[in-house]
C-alpha positions as CSV (number, residue, x, y, z in Angstrom):
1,X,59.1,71.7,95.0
2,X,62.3,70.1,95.4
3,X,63.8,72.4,92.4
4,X,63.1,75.8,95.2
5,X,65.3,74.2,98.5
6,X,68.5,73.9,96.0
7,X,67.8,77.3,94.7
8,X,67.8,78.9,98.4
9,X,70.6,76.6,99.2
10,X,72.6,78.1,96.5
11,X,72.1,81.3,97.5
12,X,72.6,80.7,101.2
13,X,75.7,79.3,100.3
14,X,76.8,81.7,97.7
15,X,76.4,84.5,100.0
16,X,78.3,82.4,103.0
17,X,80.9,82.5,100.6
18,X,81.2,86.4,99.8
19,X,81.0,86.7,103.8
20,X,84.2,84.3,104.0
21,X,86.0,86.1,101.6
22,X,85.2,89.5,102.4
23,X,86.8,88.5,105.9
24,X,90.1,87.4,104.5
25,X,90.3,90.5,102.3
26,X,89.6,92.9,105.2
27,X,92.3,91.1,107.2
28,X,94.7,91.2,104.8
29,X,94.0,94.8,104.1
30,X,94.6,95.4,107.8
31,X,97.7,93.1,107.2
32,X,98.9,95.3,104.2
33,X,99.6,98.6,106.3
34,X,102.5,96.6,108.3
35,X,103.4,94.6,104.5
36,X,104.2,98.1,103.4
37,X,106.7,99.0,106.5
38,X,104.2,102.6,107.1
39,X,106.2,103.6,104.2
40,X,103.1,105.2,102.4
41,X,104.5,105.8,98.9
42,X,103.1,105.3,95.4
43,X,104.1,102.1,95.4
44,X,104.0,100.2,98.9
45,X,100.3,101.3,98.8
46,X,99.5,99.7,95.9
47,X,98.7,96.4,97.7
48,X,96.4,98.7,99.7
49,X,95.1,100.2,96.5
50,X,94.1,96.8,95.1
51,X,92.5,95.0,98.1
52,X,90.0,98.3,98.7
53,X,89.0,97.6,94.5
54,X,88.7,93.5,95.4
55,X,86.3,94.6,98.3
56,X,84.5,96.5,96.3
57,X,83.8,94.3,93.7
58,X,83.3,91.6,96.0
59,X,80.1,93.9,97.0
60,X,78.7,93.8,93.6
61,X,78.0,89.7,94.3
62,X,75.2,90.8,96.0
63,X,73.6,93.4,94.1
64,X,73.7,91.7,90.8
65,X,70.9,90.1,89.2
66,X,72.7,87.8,86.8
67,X,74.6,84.7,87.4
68,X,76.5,85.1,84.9
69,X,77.5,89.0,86.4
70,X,77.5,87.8,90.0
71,X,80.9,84.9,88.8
72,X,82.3,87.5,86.8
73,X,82.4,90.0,89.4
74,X,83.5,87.5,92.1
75,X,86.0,86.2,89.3
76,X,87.8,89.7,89.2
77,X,87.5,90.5,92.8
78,X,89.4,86.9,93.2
79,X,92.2,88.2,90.5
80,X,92.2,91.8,92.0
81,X,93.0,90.0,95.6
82,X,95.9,87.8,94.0
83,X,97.5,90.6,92.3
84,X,97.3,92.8,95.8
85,X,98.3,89.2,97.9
86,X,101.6,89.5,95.1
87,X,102.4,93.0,95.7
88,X,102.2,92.4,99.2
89,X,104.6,89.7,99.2
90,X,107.1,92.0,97.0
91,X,107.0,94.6,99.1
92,X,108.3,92.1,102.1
93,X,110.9,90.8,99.8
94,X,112.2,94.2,98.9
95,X,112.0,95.5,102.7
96,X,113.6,92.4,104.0
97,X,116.9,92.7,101.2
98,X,117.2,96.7,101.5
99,X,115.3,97.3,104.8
100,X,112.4,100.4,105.3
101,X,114.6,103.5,106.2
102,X,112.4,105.2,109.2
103,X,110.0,108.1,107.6
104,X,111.4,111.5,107.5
């Protein structure tokens, strides 16, 4: 009896945690459009590009069966949001030394 309370716990607090960082990544998706100075080329989207696959993955915490699939799913989403987070920060760098040139 006490083994099926830390089983629902764990899952209750597994999924509280896809929640949590499914908000982040949506708000730094939102984030990204103004990261990228509306400059939507190749490569200021690519921050764009990468959060969208994070989320996505992030979704396939909660359809998979396996524990095992569930951590490596959240594990890539985690490294697919890094890398994005990375780009995003370049692409501030890089508009802050040469400056966005208005679209034409």
């Amino acid at each position: 009896m006490i083994a099926e309370p830390k089983a629902e716990s764990s899952a209750v607090s597994e999924v509280t945690r896809v929640k949590i960082f499914l908000g982040i990544q949506a708000f730094f998706l939102v984030l990204s459009v103004f990261t990228g100075g509306f400059q939507f080329k190749l490569w200021s989207m690519l921050d764009t590009a990468l959060l969208i696959q994070s989320i996505g993955v992030t979704g396939l915490v909660v359809v998979l069966e396996g524990q095992k699939l569930r951590r490596l799913a959240f594990n890539a989403a985690i490294i697919l949001y890094l890398l994005g987070l990375l780009d995003m920060g370049i692409n501030v760098l890089v508009s802050g030394v040469v400056g966005w040139k208005p679209p034409a």
